[in-house]
C-alpha positions as CSV (number, residue, x, y, z in Angstrom):
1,X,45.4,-27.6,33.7
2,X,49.0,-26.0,33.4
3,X,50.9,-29.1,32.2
4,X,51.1,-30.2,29.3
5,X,52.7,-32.7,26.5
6,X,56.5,-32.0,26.3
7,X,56.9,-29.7,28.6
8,X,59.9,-30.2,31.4
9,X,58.8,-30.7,34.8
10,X,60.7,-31.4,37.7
11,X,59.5,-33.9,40.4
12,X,58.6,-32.3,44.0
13,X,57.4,-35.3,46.4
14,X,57.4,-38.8,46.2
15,X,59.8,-41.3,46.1
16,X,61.7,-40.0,42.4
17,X,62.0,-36.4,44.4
18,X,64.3,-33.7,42.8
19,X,64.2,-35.9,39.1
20,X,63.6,-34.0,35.9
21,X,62.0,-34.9,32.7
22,X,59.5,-34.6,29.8
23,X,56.1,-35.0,30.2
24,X,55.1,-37.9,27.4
25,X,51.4,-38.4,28.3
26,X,48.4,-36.4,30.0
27,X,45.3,-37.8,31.2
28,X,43.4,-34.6,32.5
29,X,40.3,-36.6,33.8
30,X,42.2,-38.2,36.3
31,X,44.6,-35.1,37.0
32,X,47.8,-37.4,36.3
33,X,50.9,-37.2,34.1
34,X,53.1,-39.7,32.9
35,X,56.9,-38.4,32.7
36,X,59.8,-40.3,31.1
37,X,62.2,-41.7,33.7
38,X,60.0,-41.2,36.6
39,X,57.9,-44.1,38.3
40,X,59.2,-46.5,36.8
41,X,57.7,-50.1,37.2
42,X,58.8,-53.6,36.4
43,X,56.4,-55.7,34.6
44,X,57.6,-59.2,34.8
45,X,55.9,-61.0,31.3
46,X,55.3,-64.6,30.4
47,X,57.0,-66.3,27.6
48,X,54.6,-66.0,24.4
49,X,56.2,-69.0,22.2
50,X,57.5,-72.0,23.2
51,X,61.3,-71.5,23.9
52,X,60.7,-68.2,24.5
53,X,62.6,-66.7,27.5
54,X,60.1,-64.6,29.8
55,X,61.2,-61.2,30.1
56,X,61.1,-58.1,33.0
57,X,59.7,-55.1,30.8
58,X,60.4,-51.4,32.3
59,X,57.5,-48.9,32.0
60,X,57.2,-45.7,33.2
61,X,53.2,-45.2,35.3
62,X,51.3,-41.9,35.4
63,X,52.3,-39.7,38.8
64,X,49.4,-37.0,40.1
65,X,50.0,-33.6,38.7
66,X,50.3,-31.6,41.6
67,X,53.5,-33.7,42.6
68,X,55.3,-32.1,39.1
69,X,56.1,-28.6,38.9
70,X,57.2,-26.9,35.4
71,X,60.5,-25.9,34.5
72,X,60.6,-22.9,32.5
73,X,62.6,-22.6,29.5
74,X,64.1,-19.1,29.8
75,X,65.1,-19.4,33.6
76,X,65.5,-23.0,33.7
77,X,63.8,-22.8,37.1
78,X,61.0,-24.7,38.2
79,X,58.0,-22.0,38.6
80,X,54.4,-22.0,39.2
81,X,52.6,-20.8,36.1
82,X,49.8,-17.5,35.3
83,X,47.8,-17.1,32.0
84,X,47.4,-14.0,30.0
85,X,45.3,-13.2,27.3
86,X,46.6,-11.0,24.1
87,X,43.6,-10.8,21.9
88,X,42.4,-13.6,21.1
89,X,45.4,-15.9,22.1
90,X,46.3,-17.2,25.6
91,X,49.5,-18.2,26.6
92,X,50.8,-19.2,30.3
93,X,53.2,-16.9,31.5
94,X,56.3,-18.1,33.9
95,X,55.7,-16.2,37.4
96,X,59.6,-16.1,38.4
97,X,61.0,-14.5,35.1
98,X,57.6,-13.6,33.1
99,X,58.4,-15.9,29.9
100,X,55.2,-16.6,28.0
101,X,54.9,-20.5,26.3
102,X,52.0,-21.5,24.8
């Protein structure tokens, strides 16, 4: 899995295509992200006291994966990602400009 929390990815298919944004929550077991300002759906909610005005609540729902692509940080490009091993630490390594993030 090469996404992960807080990283910036950038949307590739789908109806938000070409949108950027942060990754907020992963669900690996189902291979889908959720990413703020992307898929965002409109929950219309009953009123819970009396009086109460109902209310149309704005939530973002989890994409698949393989429709985000990371942005690097350093190139500020969006790039498909390697690992590399130095010791006993891994770290993903950007394969336009080389960066390493962890």
């Amino acid at each position: 899995m090469n996404i992960k929390k807080e990283d910036n990815v950038k949307i590739i298919s789908g109806k938000d295509r070409g949108k950027t944004g942060k990754v907020t929550h992963v669900f690996p077991n189902e291979e889908r992200i959720v990413v703020e300002g992307v898929n965002i759906l409109k929950k219309h909610s009953k009123p819970k006291k009396r009086g109460q005005k109902g209310q149309i609540i704005q939530m973002p729902m989890p994409i698949r994966m393989s429709n985000a692509m990371f942005v690097c940080a350093s190139c500020n490009k969006p790039a498909r990602l390697g690992k590399k091993t130095v010791g006993t630490k891994k770290f993903r390594v950007c394969k336009k400009c080389g960066a390493e993030t962890e």
